[in-house]
C-alpha positions in Angstrom: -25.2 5.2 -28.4 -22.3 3.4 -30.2 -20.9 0.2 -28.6 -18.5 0.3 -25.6 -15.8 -1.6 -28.0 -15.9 0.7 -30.4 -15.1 4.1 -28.5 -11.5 5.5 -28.3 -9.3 4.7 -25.2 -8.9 8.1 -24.5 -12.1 10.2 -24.5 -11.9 12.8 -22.4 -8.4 15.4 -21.8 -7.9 13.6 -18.3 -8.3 10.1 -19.1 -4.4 9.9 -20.8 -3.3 11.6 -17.1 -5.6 8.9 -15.1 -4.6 5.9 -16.8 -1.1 7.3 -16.5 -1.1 7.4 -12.8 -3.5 4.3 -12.4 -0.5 1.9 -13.8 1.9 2.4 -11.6 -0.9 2.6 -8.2 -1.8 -0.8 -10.3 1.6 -2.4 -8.9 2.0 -1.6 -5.7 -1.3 -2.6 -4.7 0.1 -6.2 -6.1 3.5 -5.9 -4.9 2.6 -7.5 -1.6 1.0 -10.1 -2.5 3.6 -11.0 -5.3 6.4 -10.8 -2.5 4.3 -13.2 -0.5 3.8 -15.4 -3.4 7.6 -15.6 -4.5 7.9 -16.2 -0.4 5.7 -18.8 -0.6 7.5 -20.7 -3.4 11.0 -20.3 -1.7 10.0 -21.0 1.5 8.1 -24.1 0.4 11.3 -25.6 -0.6 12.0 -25.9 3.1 9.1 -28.2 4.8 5.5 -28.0 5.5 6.6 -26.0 9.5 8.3 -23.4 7.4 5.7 -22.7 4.9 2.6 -22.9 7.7 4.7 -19.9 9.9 5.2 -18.2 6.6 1.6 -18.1 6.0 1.0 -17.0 9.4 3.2 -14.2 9.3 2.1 -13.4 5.7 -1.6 -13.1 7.3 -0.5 -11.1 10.1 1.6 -8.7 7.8 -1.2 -8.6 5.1 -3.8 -7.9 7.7 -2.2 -5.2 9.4 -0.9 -3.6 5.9 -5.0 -3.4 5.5 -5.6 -1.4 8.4 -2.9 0.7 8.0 -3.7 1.7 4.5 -6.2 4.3 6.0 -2.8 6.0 6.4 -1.4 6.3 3.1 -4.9 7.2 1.6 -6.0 9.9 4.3 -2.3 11.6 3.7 -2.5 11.9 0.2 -6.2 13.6 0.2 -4.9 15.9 3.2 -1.9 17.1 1.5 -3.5 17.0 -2.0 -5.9 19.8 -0.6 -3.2 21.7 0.7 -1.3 22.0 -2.0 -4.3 22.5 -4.5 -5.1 25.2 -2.3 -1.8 27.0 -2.5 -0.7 26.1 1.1 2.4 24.3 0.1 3.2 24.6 4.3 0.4 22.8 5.0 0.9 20.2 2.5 4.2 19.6 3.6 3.2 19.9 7.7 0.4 17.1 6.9 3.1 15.3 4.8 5.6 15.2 8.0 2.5 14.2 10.4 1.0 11.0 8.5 5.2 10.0 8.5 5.5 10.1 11.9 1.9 8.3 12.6 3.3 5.8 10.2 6.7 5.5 12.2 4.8 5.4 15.5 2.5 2.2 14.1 5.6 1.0 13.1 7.2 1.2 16.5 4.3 -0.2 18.1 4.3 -3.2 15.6 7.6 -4.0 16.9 7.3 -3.6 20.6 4.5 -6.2 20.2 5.9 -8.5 18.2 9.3 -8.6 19.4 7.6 -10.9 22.8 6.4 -13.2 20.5 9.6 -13.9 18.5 11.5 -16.7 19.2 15.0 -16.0 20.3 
């Protein structure tokens, strides 16, 4: 078996598509937590009170990011399945369907956080 090192980047027909894809899935997982990093630094400019409510909020927005991300992942399998199967209505009907989940999270996001806001 010849050392890992030593083996070309690109063994297989699929592995130039993967990598291809995996980049830019690469950055937006860290997009978030880069935006709450160049929040952090900006923020911090401003006093400890406004730099412990941004970490807060980052926390809240971070955690509920996590538990939404069922969403995103469970959508792209479904419609991937439809469309590899040839039922581009399908694809596009399960498309529509994780939107509107997404928009109705979204709305309930809102309606309970909007108590809690200071006016």
């Amino acid at each position: 078996m010849p050392p890992l090192l030593s083996a070309p980047p690109f063994r297989h027909g699929h592995d130039h598509e993967i990598f291809r894809l995996a980049i830019p899935t690469f950055f937006a997982l860290i997009a978030e937590p880069l935006f709450l990093l160049t929040d952090s630094a900006v923020v911090g400019t401003l006093g400890t009170a406004a730099l412990g409510g941004l970490g807060v909020a980052g926390q809240l927005l971070m955690t509920f990011a996590a538990v939404c991300i069922f969403l995103a992942y469970g959508t792209t399998a479904a419609v991937a399945r439809k469309y590899g199967a040839g039922d581009i209505a399908g694809g596009v009907r399960n498309g529509t369907d994780g939107l509107w989940l997404a928009a109705l999270l979204g709305i309930g996001a809102i309606l309970a956080g909007w108590p809690l806001a200071p006016c």
